[in-house]
Legacy VTK file of the C-alpha trace (Angstrom):
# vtk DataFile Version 3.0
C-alpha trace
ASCII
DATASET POLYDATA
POINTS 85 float
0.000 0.000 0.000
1.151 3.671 -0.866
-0.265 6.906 -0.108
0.445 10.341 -0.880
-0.935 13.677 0.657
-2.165 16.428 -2.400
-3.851 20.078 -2.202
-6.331 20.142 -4.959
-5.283 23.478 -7.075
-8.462 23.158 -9.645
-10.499 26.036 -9.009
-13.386 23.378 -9.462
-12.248 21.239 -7.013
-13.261 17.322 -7.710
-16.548 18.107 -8.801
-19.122 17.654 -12.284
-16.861 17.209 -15.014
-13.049 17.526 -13.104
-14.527 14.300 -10.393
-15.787 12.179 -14.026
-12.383 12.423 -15.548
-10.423 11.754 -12.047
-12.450 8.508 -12.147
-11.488 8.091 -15.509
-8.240 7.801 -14.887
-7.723 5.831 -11.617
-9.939 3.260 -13.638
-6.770 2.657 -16.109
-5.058 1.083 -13.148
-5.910 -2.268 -11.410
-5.293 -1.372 -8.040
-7.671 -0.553 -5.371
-7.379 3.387 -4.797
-9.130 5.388 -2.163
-9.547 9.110 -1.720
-9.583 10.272 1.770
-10.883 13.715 3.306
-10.866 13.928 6.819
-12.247 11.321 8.480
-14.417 10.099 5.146
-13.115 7.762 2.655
-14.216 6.588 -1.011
-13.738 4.319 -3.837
-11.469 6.485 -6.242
-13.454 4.820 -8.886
-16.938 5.582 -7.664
-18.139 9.242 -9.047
-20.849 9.065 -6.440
-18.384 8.369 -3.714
-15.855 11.728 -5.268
-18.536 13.330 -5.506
-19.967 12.789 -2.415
-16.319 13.648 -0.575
-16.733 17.914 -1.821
-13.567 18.482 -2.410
-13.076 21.779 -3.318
-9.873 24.040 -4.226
-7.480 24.502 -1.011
-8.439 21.234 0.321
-5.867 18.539 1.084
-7.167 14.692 -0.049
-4.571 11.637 0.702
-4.645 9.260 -2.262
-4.465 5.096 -1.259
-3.130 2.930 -4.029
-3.201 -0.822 -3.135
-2.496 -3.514 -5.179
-0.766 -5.029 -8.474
0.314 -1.216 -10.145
0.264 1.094 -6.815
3.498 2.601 -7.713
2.337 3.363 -11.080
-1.105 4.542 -10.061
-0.517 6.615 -6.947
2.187 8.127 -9.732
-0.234 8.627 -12.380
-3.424 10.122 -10.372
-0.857 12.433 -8.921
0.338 13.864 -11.964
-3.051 13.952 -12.990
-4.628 16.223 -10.588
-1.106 18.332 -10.308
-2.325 19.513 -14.107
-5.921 19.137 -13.950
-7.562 22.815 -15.282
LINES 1 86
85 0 1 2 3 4 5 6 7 8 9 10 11 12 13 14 15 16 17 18 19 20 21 22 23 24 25 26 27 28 29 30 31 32 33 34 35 36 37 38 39 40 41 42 43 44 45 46 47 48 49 50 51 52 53 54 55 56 57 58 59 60 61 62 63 64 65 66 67 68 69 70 71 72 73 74 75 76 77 78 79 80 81 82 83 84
């Protein structure tokens, strides 16, 4: 298991379109990834559960990558959200 602490910069936030697309991507990877904001935490792959979370800009989300790829997915969802617009 890996995790890694990230301040969403998207003046959005994980919402509408930016949360579809963030489940877009984690679902490239095999792994089980989680989201978690404070004391709530959500399948990384569920747009109800991101959704759910409101994360907006400012707020600080740990990403949980277990499984076959973590590595490669706790890399790749970072990157992704470091350039999400």
């Amino acid at each position: 298991m890996v995790e890694k602490t990230i301040t969403i910069n998207n003046e959005l936030g994980l919402h509408a379109r930016p949360a579809a697309l963030f489940v877009q991507a984690c679902g490239k990877y095999k792994s089980d990834i989680y989201i978690e904001k404070g004391d709530n935490k959500v399948n990384a792959k569920s747009i109800m559960g991101i959704m759910a979370l409101g994360v907006y800009q400012g707020e600080e989300i740990k990403i949980i990558a277990s499984g076959y790829d973590e590595e490669d997915a706790l890399k790749g969802i970072t990157e992704f959200l470091e350039n999400l617009k």
